[in-house]
C-alpha positions as CSV (number, residue, x, y, z in Angstrom):
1,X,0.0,47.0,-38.1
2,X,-2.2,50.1,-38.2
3,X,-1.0,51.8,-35.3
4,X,2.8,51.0,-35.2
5,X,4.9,54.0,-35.7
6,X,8.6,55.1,-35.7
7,X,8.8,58.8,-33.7
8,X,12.0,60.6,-34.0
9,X,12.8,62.9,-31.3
10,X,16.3,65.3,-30.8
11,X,17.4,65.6,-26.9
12,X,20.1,68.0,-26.0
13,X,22.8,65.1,-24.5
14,X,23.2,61.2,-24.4
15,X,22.2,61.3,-20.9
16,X,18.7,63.1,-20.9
17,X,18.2,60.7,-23.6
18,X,19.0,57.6,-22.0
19,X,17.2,58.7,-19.3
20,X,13.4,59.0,-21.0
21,X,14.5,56.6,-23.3
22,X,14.4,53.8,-20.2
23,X,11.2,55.5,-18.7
24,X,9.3,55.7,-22.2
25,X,10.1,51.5,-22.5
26,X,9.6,51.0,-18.3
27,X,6.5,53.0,-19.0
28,X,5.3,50.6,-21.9
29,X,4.9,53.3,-24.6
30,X,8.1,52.7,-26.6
31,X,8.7,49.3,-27.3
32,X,12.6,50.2,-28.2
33,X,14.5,53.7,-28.4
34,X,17.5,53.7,-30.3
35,X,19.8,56.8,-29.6
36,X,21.9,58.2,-31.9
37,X,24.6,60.6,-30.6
38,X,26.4,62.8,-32.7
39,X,23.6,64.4,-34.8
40,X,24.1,67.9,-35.8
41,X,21.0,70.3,-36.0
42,X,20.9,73.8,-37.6
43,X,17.7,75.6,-37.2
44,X,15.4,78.7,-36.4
45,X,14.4,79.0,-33.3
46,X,12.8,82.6,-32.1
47,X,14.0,84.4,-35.0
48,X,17.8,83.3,-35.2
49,X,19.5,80.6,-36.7
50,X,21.1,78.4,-34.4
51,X,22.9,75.2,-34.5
52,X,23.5,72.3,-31.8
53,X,25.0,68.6,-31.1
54,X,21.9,66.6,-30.4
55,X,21.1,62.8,-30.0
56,X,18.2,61.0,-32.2
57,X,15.9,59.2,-30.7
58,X,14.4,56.3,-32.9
59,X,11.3,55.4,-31.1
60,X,9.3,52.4,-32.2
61,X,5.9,52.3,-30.8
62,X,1.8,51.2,-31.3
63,X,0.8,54.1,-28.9
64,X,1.5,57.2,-30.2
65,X,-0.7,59.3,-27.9
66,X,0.7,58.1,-24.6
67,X,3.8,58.4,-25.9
68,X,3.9,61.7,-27.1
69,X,2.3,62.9,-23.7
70,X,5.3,61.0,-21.8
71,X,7.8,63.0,-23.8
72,X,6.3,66.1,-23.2
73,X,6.4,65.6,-19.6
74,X,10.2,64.2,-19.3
75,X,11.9,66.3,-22.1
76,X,13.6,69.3,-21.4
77,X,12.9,71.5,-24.9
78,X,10.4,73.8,-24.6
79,X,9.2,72.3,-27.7
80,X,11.0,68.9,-28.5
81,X,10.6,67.5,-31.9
82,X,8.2,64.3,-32.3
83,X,7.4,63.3,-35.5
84,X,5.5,60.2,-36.0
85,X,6.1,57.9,-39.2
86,X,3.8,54.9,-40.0
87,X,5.2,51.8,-40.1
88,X,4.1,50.5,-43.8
89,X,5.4,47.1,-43.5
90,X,7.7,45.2,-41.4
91,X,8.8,41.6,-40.5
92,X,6.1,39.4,-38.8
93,X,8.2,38.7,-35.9
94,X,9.1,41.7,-35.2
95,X,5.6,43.4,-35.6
96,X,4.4,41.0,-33.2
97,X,6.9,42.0,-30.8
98,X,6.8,45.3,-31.0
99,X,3.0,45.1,-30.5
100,X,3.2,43.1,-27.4
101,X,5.6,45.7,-25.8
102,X,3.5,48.6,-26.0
103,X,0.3,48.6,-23.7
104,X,-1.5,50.6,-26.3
């Protein structure tokens, strides 16, 4: 599976993620989103250290480019974290579905 990818992506509350989670899979360019509440973030942002409650995104896709331009248009950060993460090996069945949920 050559182009199936995990993306991980931070979004500020449960509901902004819930929200582009459902339009990234409507959309077809997530195959599943699973959200995790509760994570904790400490990082620099414009010289300062700061720190925040987030929620993970764990984004399982075979289109990474329309995917990442779909986040960019629906996620609030100025810069939102996307990170992609080839997909090495899976199971068969679930490679196969994950591939026939993404249009890409």
């Amino acid at each position: 599976m050559e182009n199936a990818m995990v993306v991980l992506c931070t979004f500020p509350d449960i509901e902004q993620a819930r929200q582009i989670g459902a339009a990234l899979v409507e959309r077809q360019v997530a195959a599943c989103v699973n959200l995790l509440p509760g994570v904790e973030s400490i990082y620099r942002w414009e010289g300062k250290v700061e720190q925040a409650s987030e929620v993970m995104g764990i984004i399982k896709t075979t289109c990474y480019p329309e995917l990442e331009a779909a986040i960019r248009e629906l996620h609030p950060y100025e810069v939102p974290e996307i990170l992609a993460l080839p997909i090495a090996a899976g199971s068969t069945g679930y490679l196969e579905w994950l591939v026939a949920s993404c249009r890409g």
